[in-house]
N, C-alpha and C positions, 0 to 999 in steps of 0.2 A: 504494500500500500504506500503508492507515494503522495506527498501532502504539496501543492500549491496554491496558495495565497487562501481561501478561506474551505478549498475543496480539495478531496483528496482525491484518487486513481487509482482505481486496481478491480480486483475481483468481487468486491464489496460493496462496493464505490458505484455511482451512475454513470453510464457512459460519457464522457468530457467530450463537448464538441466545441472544437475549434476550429474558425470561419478566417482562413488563408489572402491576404491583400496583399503579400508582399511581390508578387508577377505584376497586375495589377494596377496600383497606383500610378500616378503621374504627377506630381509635383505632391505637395503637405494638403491641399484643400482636398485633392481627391481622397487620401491616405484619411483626413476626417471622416467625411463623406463616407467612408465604408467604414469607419468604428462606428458611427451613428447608426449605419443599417446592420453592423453584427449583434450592438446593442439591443437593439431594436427587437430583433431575431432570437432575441434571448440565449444567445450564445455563452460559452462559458468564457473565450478567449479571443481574440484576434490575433493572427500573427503577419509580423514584415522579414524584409530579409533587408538587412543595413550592411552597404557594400563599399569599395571605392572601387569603381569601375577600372580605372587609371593604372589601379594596384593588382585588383585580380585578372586584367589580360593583359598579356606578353603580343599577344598580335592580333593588332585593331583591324583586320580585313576576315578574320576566322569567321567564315560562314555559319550560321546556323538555319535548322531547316526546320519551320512549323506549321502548322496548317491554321488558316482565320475561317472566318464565317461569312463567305459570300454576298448569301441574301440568307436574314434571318428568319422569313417565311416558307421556302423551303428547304430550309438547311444545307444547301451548297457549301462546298468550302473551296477552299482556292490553298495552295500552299506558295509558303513564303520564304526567300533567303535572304538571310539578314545579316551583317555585323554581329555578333555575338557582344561586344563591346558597347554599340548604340541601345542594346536589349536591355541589358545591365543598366549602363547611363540614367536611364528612363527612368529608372528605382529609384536614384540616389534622392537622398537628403540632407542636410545640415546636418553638424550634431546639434544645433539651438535646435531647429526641426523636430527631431528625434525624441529631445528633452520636451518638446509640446506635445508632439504626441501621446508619449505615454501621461503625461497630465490629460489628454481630453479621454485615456481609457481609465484612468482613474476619477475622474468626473465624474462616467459613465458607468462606474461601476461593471470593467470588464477586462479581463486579465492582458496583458499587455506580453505578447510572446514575442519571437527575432530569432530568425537564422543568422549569425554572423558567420563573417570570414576574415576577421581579421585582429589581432590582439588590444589593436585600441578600441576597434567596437566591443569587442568583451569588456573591457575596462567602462565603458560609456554606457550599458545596459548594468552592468552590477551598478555601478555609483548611481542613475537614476532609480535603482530598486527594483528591477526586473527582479519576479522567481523563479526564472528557470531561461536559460541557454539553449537554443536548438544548433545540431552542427550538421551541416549539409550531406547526402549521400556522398557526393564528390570528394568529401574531406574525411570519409572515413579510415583514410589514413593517415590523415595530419595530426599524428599524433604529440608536436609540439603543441598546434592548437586545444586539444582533445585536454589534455596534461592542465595546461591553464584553468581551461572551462571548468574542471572540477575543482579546480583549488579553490574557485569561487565559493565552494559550497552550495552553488544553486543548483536545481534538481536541470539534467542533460540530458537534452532531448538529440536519441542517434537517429537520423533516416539510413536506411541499409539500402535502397536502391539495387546497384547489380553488386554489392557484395560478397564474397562468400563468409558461409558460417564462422570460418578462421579468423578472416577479419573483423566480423563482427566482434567475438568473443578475446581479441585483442584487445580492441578498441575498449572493451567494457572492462577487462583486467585493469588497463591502463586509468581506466576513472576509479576504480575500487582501488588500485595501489594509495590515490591519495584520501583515503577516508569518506569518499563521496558514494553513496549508494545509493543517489536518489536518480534514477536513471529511469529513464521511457526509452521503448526502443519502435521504433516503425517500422513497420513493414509499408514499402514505399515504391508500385511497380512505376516501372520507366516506359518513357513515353510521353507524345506532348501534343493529342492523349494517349494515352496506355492504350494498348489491344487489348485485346481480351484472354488471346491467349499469357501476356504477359499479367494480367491480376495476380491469380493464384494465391486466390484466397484462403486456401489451405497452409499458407505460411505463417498465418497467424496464429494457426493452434499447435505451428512447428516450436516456433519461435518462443511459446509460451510454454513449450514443455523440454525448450533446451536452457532459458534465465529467467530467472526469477524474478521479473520486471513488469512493471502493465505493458500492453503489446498494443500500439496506434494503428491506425492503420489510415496513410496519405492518399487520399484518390485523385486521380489524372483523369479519368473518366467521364465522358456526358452523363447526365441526370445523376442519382446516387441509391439507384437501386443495390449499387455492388457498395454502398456504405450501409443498407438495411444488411445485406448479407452479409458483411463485417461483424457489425452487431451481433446477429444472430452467432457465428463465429467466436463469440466471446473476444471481439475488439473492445478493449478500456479506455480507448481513445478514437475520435474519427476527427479527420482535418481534412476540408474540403474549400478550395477554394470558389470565393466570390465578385464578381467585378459589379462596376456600375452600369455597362453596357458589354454583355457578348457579344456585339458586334464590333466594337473594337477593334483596329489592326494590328494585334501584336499579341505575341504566344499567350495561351493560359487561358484568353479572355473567353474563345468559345466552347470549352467546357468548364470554365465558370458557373457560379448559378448568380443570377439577379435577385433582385431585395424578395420579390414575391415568392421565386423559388425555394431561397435560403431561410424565407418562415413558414417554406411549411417543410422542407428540409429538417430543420431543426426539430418542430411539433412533433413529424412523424418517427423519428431516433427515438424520442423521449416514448413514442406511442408504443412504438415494437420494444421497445426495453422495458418497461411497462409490463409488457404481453408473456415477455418472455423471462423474470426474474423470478418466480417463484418455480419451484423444485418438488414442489408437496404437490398431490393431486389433491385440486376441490370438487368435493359434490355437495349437490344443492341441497343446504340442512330442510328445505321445504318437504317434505314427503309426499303432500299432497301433490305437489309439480312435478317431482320425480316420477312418479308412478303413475301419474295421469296418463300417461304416453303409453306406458306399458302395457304388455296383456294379462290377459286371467282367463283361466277355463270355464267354460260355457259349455251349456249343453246346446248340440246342433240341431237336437230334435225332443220328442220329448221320450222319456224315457221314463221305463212304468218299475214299478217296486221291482225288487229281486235280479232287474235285468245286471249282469254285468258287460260292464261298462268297457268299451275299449275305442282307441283312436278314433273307428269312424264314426261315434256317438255324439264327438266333441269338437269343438274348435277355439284357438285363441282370437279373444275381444278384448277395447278399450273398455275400463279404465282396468290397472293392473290393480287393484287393491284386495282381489283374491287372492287365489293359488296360481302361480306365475308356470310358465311351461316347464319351466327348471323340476316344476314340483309335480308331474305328468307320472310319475311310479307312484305317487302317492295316492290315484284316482285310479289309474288305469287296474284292468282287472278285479275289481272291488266290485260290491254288490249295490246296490242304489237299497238305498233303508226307504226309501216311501218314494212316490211318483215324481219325476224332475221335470217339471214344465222346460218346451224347446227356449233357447235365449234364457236359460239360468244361469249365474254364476256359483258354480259346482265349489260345496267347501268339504270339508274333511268331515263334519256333524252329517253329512248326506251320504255318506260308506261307511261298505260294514264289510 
């Protein structure tokens, strides 16, 4: 069970949903703009990703290739190559920026999360009082970064992405060396969006039975049916990303969800979590409702003293508050003790 800000994560715990703006944004109004609507959405968290473009690419022409949303009315898409660099750019923000930000999710009463990539952004999210550090799938080998983030003491959030298990279970060593065990781990498929054969939503009940950690799970996917089956899956965490328009030209935005989507995105998590936490079978303490439904033995005909009684004499009727079919040796073969009008409900006091 790990604990952030006034909730905690795990197997115990409610599903934690966190609504993703860090692709997203475009300058600090927009970045509001979408804590207002995760607010809104009653979400647990919002997350950004705080970068220097400048700093994490080495070469400003590195293509990258994503697909946008054509016409939003019939879902066309068009795919697009871009600067990897310009993509980035887009994100950035001040750090005075940054420090507002997390003041207008504290305003709003909503957790203020950040992928970083770089050790002054670590430094700049602890000193404004983040709970918790997220570290990119790309960087789960940056185990200088990694090393830091836990010294923090904040609860480190890993995306595993195309990782292998090794790596993962490195990376996690390497936070537990420094006393830190507040760890999430995602299960996070790639893609922009994910295929479907890359989901594989069976990692999370992998992933949960190899560290003892709440297990997230990042979707890349249109709508969020594969975050109902997450849930269902025993995900402790769902992070799904939202924009202020899918149609937008630039990665992420067209399997985003929009303000209307992402409230009822949200409703529905809480609905099937809900449906699906109790472990006890309930039946209905009513008995009169219970059994209403059910059958009882009748007689199909009428049936005179002495006759005995066998299957073709009889048949099952509503309401069960008789002798139920179950109880069919208990009549069958018996003697009828006095005349049984046809349409009677045959009791035990009526054999002999």
């Amino acid at each position: 069970m790990i604990k952030i800000g006034k909730k905690s994560i795990g197997d115990n715990a409610p599903c934690y949903v966190t609504l993703e703006a860090g692709p997203t944004i475009d300058g600090f109004d927009s970045a509001k703009k979408l804590i207002e609507v995760a607010a809104k959405c009653r979400a647990d968290a919002i997350k950004f990703q705080i970068l220097n473009a400048d700093q994490l690419v080495a070469d400003k022409n590195q293509l990258f290739e994503y697909k946008i949303l054509a016409n939003k009315l019939s879902g066309d898409t068009k795919t697009i190559n871009e600067p990897l660099f310009d993509i980035l750019k887009r994100r950035e923000l001040t750090d005075e920026e940054w420090i507002e930000t997390k003041k207008v999710c504290d305003s709003l009463d909503i957790e203020f999360f950040a992928t970083i990539f770089s050790e002054h952004h670590l430094e700049l999210i602890n000193k404004i009082g983040a709970s918790t550090v997220k570290i990119a799938s790309s960087d789960i080998n940056h185990i200088p970064l990694i090393t830091k983030a836990a010294r923090t003491r904040m609860c480190v959030q890993l995306d595993t992405g195309n990782a292998s298990y090794e790596e993962i279970d490195f990376a996690i060593k390497k936070i537990e060396e420094q006393g830190n065990k507040n760890i999430i781990i995602h299960h996070c498929p790639t893609g922009y969006p994910a295929h479907l054969d890359n989901v594989q939503l069976t990692e999370i009940s992998k992933l949960k039975k190899l560290f003892p950690y709440p297990i997230a799970f990042s979707d890349h996917t249109p709508g969020w049916h594969m975050n109902i089956a997450a849930v269902c899956m025993g995900a402790n965490m769902i992070e799904k990303t939202i924009t202020l328009d899918r149609a937008t030209p630039s990665v992420e935005h067209m399997f985003s969800l929009e303000e209307k989507e992402a409230t009822s995105f949200v409703r529905e998590i809480k609905e099937v979590e809900q449906a699906i936490k109790d472990t006890e079978r309930k039946l209905n303490p009513d008995l009169k409702k219970r059994y209403a439904t059910r059958r009882s033995i009748f007689s199909k005909s009428h049936i005179q003293k002495g006759t005995k009684i066998t299957e073709e004499l009889i048949e099952y009727r509503r309401p069960g508050f008789g002798l139920g079919p179950e109880r069919l040796d208990d009549i069958c073969f018996k003697l009828a003790k006095n005349d049984i009008p046809a349409g009677t409900m045959i009791g035990l006091d009526q054999v002999m």
